[in-house]
Backbone as a printed PyTorch tensor [residue, N CA C, xyz], in Angstrom:
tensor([[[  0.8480,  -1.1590,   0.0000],
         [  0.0000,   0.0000,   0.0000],
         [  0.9000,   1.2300,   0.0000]],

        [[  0.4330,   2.3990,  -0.5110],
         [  1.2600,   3.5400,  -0.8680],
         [  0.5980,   4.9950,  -0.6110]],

        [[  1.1860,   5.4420,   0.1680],
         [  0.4560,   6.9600,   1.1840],
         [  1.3890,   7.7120,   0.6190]],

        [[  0.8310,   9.0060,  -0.6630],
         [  1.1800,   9.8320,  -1.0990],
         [  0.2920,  11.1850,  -0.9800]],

        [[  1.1530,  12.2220,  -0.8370],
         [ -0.1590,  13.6500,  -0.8520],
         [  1.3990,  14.8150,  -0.9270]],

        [[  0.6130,  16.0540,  -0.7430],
         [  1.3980,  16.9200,  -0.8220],
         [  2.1610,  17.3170,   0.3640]],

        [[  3.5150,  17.6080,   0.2010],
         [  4.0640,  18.1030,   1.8480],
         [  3.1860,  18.9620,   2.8800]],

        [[  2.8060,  18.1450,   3.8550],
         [  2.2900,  19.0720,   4.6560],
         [  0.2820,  18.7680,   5.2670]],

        [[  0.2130,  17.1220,   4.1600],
         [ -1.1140,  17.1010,   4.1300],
         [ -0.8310,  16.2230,   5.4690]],

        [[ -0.1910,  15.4070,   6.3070],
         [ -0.0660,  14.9240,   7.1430],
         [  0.3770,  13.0480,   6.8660]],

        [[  1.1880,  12.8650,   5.8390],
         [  0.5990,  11.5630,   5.3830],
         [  1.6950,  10.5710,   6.3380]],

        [[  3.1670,  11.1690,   7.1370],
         [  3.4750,  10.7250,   7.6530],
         [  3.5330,  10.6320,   9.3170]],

        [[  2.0900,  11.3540,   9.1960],
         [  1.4680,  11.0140,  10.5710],
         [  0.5260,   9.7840,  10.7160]],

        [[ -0.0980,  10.0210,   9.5470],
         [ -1.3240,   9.0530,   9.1960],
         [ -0.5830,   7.4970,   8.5410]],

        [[  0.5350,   7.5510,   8.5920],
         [  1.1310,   6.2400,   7.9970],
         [  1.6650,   5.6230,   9.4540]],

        [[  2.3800,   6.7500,  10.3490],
         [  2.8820,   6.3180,  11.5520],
         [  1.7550,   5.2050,  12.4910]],

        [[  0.8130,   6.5390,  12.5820],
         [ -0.3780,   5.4610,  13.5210],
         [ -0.8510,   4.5310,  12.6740]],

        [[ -1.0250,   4.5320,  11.5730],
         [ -1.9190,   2.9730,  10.8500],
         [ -0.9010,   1.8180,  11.2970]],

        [[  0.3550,   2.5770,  11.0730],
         [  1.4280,   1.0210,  11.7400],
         [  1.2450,   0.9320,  13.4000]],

        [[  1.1150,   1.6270,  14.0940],
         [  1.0540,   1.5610,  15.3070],
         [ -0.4560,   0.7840,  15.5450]],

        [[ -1.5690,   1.1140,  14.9670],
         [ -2.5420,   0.6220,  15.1710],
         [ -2.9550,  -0.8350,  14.6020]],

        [[ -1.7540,  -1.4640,  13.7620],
         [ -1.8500,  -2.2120,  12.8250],
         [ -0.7920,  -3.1530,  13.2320]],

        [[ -0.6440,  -4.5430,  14.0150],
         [  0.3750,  -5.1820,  13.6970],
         [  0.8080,  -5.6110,  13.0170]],

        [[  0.1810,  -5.8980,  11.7320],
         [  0.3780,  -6.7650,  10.3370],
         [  1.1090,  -5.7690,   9.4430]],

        [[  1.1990,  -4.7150,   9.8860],
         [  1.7260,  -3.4200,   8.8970],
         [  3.1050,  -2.7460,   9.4770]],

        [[  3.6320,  -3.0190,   8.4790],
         [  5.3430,  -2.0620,   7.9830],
         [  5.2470,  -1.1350,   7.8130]],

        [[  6.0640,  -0.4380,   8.0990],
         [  6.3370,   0.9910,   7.3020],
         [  7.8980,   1.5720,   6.8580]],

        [[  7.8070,   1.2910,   5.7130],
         [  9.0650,   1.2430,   4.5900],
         [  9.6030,   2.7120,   5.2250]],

        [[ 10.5600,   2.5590,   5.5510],
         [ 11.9050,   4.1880,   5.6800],
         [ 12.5320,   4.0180,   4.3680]],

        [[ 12.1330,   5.1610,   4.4390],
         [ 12.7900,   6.0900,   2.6640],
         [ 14.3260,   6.2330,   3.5000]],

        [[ 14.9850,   6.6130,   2.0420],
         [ 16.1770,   7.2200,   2.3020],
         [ 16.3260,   8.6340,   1.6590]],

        [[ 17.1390,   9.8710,   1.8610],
         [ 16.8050,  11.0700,   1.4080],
         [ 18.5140,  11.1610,   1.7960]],

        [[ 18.6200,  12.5250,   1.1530],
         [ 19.6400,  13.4690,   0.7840],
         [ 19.5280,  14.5300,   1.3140]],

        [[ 18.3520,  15.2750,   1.8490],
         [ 18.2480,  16.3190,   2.6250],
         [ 18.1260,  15.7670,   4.1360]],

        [[ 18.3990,  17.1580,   4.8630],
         [ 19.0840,  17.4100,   6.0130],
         [ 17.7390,  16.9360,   6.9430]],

        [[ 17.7980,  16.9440,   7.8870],
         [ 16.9610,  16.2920,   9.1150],
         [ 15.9680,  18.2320,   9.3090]],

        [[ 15.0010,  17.9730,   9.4180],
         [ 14.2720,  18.7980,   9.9820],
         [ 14.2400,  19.1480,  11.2820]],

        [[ 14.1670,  20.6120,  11.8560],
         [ 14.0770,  20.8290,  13.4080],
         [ 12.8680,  19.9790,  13.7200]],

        [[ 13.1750,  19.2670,  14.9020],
         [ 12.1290,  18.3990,  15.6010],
         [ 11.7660,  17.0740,  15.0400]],

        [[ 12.7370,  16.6300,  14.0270],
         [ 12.9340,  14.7560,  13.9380],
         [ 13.8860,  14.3600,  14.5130]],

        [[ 14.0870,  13.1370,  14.7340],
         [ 14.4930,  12.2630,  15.6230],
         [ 15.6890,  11.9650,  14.9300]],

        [[ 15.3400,  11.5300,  13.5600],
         [ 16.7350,  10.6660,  12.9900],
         [ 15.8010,   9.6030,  12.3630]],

        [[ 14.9270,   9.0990,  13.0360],
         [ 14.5810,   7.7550,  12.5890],
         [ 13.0970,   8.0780,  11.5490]],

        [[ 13.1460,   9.1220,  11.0470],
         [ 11.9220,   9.5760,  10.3090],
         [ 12.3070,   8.6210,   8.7620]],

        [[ 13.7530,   8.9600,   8.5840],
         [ 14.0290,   8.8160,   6.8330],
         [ 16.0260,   8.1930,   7.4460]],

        [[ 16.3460,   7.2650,   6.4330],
         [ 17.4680,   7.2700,   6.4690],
         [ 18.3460,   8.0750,   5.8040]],

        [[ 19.0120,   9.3080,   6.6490],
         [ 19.8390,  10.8250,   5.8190],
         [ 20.9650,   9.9510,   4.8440]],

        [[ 21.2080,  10.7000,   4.2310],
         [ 22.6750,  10.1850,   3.5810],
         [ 23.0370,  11.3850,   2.7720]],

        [[ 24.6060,  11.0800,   2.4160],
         [ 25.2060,  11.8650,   1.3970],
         [ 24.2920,  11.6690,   0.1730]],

        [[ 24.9150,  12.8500,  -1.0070],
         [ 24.4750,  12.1710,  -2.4410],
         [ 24.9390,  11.1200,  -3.0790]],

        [[ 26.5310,  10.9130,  -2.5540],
         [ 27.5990,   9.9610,  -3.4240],
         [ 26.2580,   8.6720,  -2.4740]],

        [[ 26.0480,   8.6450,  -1.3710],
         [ 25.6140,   6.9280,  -0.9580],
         [ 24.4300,   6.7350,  -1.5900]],

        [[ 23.6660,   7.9420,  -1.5560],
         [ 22.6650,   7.4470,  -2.6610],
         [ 22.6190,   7.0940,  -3.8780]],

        [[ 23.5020,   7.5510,  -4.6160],
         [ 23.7230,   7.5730,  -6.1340],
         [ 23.9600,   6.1020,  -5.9560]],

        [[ 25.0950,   5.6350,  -5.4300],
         [ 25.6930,   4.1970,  -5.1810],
         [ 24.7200,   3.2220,  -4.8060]],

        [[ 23.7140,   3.6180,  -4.0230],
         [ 22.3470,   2.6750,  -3.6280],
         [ 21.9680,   2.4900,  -5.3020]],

        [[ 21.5510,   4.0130,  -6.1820],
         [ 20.8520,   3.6860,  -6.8100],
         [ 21.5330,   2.7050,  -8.2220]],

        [[ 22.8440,   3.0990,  -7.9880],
         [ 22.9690,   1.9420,  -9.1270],
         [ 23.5880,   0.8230,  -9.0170]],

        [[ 23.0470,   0.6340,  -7.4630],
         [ 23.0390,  -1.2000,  -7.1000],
         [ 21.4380,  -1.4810,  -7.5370]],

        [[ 20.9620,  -1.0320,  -7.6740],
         [ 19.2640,  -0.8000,  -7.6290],
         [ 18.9130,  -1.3640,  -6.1740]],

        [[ 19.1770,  -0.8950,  -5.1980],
         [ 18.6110,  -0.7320,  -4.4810],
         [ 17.1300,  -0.0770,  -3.8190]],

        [[ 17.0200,   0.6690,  -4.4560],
         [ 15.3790,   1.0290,  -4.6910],
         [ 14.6290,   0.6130,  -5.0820]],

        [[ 13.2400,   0.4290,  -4.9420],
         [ 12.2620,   0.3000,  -5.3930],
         [ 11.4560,   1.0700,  -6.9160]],

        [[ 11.6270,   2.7230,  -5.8300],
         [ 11.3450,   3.8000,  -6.1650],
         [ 12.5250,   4.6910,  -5.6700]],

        [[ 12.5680,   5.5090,  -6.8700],
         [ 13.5030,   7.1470,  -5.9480],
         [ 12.9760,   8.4020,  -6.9560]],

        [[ 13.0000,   9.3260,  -6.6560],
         [ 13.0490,  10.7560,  -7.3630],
         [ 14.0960,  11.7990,  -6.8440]],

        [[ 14.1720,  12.8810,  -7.5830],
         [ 14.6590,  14.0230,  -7.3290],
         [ 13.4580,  14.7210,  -6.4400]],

        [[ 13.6300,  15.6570,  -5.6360],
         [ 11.9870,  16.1990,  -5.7500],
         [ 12.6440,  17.5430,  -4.8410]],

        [[ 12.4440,  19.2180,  -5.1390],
         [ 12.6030,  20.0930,  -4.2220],
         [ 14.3420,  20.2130,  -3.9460]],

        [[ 15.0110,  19.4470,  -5.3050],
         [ 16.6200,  19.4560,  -4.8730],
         [ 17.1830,  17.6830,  -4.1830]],

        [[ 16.3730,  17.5740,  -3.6040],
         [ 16.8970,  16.2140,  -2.7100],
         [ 16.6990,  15.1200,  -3.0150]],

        [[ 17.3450,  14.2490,  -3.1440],
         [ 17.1000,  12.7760,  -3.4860],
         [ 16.1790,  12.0450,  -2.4020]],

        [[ 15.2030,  11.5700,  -2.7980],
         [ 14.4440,  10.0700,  -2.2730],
         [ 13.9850,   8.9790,  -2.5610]],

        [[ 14.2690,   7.7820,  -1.8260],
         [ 14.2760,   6.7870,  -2.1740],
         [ 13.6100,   5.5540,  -1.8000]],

        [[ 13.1990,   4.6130,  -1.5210],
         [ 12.6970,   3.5490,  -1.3910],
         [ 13.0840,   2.6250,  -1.1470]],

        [[ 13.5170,   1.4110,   0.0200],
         [ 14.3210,   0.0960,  -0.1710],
         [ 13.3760,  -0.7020,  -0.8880]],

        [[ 13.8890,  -1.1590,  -1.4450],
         [ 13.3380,  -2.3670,  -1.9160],
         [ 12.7280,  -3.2550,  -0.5960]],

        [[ 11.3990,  -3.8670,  -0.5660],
         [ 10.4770,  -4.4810,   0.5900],
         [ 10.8770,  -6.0240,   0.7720]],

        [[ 11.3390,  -6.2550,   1.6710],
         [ 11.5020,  -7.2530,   1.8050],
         [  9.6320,  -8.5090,   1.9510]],

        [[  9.4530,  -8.6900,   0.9540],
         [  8.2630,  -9.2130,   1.0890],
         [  7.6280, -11.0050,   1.4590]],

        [[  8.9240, -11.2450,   1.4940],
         [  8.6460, -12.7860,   2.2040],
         [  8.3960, -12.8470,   3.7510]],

        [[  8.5990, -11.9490,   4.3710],
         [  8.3240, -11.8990,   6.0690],
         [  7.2370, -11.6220,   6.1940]],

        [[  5.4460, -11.7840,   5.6910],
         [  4.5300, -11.3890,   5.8110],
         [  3.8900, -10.3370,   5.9530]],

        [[  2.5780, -10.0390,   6.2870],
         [  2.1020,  -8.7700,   6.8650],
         [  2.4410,  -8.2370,   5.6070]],

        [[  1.9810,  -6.7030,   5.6170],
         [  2.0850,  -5.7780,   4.6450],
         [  2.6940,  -4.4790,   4.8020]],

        [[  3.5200,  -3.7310,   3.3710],
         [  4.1970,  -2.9640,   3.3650],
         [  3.7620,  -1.6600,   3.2120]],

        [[  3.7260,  -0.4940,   3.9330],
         [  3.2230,   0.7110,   4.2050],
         [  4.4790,   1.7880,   3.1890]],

        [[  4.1140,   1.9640,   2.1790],
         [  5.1350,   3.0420,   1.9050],
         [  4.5500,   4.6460,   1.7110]],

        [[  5.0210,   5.5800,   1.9260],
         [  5.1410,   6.7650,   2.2780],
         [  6.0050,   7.5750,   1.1950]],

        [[  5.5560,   7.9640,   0.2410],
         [  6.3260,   8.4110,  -0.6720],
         [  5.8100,  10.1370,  -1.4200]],

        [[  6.8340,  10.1580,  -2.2690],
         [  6.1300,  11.3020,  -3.3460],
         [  5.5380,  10.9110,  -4.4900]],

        [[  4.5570,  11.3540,  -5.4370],
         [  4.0240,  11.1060,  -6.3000],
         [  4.3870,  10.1040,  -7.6420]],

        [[  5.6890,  10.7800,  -7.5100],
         [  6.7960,  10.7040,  -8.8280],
         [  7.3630,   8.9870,  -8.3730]],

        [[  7.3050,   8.6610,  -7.0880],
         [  7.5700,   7.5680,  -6.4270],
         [  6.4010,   6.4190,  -7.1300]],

        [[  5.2580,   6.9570,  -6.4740],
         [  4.1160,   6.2370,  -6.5290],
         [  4.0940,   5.4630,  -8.1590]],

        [[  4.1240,   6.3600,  -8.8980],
         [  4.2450,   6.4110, -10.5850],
         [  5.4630,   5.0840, -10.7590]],

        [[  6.3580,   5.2350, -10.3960],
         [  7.5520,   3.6110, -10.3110],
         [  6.5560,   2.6770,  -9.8560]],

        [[  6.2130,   2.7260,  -8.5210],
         [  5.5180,   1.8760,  -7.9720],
         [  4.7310,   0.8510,  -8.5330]],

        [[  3.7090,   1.8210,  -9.3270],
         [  2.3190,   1.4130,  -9.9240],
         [  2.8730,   0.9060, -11.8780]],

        [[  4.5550,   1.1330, -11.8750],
         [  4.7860,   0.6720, -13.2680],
         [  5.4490,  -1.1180, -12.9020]],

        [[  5.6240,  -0.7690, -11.4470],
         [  6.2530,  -2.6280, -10.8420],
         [  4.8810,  -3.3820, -10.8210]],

        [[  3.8740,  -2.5830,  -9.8950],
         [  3.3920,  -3.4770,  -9.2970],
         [  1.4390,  -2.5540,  -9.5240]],

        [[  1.3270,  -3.2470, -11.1260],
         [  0.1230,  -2.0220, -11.4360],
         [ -1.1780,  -2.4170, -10.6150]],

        [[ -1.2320,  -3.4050,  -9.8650],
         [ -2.5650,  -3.6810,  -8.6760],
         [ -2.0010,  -2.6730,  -7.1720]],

        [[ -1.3630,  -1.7480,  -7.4410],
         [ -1.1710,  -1.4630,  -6.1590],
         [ -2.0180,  -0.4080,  -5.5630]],

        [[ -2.3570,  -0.4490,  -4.5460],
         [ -3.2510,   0.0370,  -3.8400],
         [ -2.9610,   1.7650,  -3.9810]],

        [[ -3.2440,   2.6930,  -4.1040],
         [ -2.4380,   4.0610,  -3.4700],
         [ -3.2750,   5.0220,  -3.1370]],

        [[ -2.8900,   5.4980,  -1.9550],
         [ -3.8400,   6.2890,  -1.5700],
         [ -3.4270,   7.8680,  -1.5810]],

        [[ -4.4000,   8.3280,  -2.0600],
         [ -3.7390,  10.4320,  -2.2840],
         [ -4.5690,  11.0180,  -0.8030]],

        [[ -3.4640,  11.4210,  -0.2630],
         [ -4.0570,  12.0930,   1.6550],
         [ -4.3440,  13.7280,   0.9400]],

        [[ -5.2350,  14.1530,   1.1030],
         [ -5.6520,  15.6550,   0.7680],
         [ -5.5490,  16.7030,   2.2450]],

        [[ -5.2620,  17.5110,   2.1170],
         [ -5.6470,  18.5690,   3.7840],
         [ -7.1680,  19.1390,   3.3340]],

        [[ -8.0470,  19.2310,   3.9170],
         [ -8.9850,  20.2310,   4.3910],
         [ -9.3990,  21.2520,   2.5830]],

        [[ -8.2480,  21.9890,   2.6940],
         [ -8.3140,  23.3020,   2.3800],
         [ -6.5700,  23.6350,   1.6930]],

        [[ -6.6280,  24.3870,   0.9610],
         [ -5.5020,  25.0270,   0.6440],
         [ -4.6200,  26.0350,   1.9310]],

        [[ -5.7120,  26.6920,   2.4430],
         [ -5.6010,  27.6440,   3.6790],
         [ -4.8470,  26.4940,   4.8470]],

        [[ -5.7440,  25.3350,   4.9560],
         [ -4.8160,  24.3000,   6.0200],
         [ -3.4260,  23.9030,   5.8530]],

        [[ -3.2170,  23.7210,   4.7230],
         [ -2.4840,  23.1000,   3.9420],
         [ -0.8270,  23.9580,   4.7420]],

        [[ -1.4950,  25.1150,   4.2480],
         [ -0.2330,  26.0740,   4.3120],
         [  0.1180,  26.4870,   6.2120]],

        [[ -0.8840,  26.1370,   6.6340],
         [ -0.7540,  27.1390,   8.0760],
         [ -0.1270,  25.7190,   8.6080]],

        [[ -0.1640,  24.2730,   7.8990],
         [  0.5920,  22.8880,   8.7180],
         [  1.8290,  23.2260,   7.8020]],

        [[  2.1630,  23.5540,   6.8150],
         [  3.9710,  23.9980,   6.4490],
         [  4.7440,  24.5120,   7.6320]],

        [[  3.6110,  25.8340,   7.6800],
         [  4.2360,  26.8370,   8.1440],
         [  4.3860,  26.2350,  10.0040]],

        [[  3.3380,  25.5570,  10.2670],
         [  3.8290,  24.9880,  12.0010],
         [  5.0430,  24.3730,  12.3220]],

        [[  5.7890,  23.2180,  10.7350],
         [  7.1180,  22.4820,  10.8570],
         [  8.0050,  23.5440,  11.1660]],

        [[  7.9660,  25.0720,  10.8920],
         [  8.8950,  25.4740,  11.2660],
         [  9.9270,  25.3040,   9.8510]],

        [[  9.6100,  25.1220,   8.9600],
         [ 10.4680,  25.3400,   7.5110],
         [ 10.7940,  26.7070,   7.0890]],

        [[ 12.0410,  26.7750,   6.7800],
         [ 12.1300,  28.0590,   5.8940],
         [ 10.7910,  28.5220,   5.0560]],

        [[ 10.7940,  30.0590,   5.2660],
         [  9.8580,  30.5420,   4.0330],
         [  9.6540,  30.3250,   2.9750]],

        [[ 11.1750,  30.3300,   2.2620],
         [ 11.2810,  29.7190,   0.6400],
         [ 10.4700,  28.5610,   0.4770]],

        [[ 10.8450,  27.7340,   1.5580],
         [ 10.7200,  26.1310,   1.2900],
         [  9.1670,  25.8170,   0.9340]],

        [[  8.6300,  26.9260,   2.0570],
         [  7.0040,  26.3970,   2.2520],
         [  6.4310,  27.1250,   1.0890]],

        [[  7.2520,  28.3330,   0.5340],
         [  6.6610,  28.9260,  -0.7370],
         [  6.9190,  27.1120,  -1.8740]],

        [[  7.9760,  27.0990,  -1.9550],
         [  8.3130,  26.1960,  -2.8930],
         [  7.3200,  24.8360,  -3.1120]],

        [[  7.0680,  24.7000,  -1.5280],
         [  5.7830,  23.4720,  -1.4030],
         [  4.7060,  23.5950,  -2.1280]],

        [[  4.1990,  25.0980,  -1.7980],
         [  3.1000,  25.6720,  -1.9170],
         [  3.1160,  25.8740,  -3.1330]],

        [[  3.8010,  25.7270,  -4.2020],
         [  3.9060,  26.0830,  -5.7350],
         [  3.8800,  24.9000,  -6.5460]],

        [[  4.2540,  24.0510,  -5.2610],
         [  4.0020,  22.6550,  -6.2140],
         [  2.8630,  21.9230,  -5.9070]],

        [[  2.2850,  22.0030,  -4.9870],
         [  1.1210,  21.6060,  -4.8380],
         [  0.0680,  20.8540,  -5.2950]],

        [[ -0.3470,  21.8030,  -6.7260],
         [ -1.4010,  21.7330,  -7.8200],
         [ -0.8440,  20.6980,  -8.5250]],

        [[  0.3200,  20.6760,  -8.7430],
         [  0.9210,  19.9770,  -9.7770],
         [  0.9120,  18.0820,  -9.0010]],

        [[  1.2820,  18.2990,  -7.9280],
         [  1.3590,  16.8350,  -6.6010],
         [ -0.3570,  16.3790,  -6.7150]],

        [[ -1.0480,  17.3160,  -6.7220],
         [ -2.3030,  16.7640,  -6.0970],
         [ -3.0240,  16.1460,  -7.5000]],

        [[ -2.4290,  16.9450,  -8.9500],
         [ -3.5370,  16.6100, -10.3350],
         [ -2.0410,  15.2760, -10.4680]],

        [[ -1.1970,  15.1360, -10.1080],
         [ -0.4360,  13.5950, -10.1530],
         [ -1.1070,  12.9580,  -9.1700]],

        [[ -1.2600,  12.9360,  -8.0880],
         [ -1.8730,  11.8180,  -7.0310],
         [ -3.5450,  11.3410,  -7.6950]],

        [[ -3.8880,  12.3980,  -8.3620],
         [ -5.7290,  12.3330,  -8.6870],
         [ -5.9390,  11.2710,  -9.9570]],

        [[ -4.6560,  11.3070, -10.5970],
         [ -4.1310,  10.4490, -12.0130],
         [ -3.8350,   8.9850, -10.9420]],

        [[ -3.0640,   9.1190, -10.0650],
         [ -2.5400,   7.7090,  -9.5200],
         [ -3.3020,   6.5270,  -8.5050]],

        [[ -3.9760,   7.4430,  -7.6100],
         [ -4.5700,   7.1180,  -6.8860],
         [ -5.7310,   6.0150,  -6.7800]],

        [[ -5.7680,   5.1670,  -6.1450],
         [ -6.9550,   4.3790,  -5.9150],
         [ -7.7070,   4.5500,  -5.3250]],

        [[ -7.7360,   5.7760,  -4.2950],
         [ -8.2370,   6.0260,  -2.8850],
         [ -7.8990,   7.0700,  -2.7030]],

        [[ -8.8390,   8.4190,  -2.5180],
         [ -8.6830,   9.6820,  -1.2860],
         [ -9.4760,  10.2000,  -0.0970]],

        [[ -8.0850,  10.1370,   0.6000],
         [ -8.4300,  10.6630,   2.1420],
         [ -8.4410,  11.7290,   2.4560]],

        [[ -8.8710,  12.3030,   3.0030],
         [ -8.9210,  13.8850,   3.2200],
         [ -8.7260,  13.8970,   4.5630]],

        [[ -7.8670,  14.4110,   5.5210],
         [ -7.0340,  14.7910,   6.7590],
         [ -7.7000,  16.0170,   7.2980]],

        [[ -8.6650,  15.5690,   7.9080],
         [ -9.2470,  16.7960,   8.2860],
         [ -9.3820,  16.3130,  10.0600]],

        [[ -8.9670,  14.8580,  10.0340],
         [ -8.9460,  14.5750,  11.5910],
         [ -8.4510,  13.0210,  11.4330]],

        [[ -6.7540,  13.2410,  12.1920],
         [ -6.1690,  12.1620,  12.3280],
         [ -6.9940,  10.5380,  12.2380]],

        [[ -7.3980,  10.6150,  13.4710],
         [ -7.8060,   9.0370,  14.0240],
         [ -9.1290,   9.2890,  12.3890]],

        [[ -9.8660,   9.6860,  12.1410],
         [-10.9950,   9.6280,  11.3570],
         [-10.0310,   8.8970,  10.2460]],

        [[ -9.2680,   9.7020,   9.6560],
         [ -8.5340,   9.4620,   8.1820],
         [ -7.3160,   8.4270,   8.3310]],

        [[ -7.0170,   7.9290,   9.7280],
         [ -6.1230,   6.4460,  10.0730],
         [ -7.2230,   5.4130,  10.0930]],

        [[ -8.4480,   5.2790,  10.3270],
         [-10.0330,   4.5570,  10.4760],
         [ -9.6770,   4.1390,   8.7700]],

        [[ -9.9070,   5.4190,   8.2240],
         [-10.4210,   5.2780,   6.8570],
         [ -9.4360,   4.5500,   5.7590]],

        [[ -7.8400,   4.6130,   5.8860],
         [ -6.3900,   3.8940,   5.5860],
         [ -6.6700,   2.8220,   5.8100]],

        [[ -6.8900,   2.4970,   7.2740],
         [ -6.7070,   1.0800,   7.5890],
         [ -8.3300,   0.3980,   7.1150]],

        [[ -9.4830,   1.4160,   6.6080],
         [-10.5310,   0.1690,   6.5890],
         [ -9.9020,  -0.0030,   4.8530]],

        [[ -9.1540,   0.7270,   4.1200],
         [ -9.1100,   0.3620,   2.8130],
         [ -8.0420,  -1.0950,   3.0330]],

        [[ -7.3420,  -0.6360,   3.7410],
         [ -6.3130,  -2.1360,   4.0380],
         [ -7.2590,  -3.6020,   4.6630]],

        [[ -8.4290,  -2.8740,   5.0540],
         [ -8.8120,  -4.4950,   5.5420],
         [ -9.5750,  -5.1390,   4.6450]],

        [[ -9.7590,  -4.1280,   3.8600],
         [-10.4350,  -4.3960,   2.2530],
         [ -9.8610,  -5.2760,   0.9780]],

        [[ -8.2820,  -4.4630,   1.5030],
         [ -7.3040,  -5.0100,   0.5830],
         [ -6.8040,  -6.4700,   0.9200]],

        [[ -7.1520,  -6.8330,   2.1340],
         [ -6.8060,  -8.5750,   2.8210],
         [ -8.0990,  -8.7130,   2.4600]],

        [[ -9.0650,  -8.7450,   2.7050],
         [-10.0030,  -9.9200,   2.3210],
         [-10.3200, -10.1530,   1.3120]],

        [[-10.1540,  -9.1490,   0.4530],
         [ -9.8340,  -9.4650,  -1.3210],
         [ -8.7870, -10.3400,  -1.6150]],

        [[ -7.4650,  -9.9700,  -1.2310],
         [ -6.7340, -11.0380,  -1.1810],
         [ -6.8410, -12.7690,  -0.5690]],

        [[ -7.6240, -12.3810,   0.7110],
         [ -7.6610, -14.0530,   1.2590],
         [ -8.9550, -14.5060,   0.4180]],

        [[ -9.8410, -13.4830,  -0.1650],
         [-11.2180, -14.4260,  -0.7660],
         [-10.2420, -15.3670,  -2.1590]],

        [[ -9.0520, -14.5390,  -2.7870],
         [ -8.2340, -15.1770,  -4.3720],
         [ -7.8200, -16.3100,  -3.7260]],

        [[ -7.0470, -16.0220,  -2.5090],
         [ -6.1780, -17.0390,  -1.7180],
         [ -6.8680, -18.2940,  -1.7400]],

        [[ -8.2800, -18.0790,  -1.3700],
         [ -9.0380, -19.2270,  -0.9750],
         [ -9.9500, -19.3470,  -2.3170]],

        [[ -9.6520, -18.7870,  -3.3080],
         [-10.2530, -19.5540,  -4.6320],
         [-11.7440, -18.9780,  -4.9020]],

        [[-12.5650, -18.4620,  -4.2500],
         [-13.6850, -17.2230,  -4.0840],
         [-14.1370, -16.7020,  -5.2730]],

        [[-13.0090, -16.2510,  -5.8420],
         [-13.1660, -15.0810,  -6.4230],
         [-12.8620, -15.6590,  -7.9120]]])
């Protein structure tokens, strides 16, 4: 499954708790090229130089990667024989790889509220001005790609409501699967 939206719509909040609320569910750490944000931990994204990424990418180590805003991001490849299911958290341009591997894949586009919301949750991370201008310019362009990709939109207008609504598409997505499993269908 694949949680894409625009910076700022909340999608790696709403990916955090579906895994927390979810034992059967992973959640894939990207790798990136840009710098750690005031108020992450470290364990949000794996940082790296450009040279280690470049070198990931032409081990193919990725799944998915893009450029996006200057910075490289990336995708491990899922280890998918250990069961349960894989939560990835990506950008659009990601999703688009994704859905050229694996074209049954689920993806969901997280929307904010409002344009007005959108911008006043940039502006709470505490990002440079530029940056949140720069978000804010790409926006239109993230949201008419997610509206092309998408299987599913959520609209973030209240955490636990729009983690309810993730995880009922995931319980959707197993019993479709166990009805093939078991010949059903």
């Amino acid at each position: 499954m694949v949680v894409i939206g625009p910076g700022g719509v909340g999608k790696g909040t709403l990916a955090r708790r579906a895994v927390e609320r979810d034992p059967g569910l992973t959640l894939s750490r990207s790798w990136t090229t840009r710098p750690p944000r005031a108020g992450e931990h470290g364990d949000e994204y794996v940082f790296v130089d450009r040279e280690t990424f470049e070198r990931a990418v032409d081990d193919g180590y990725f799944l998915e990667w893009a450029q996006f805003q200057g910075n490289l991001y990336g995708t491990p490849r899922p280890n998918l024989g250990g069961g349960g299911d894989v939560l990835l958290e990506i950008e659009a341009q990601g999703a688009e790889q994704v859905r050229h591997e694996f074209p049954d894949a689920v993806i969901i586009l997280v929307r904010a509220p409002s344009l007005s919301e959108l911008e006043e949750r940039l502006r709470a991370r505490g990002d440079p001005e530029g940056h949140v201008q720069r978000r804010l310019a790409s926006t239109a362009t993230e949201l008419s790609d997610g509206e092309r990709l998408a299987t599913h939109v959520v609209i973030n207008d209240d955490v636990e409501r729009a983690t309810d609504e993730i995880l009922s598409i995931l319980e959707a997505v197993r019993r479709e699967r166990r009805a093939v499993d078991e010949g059903l269908t």
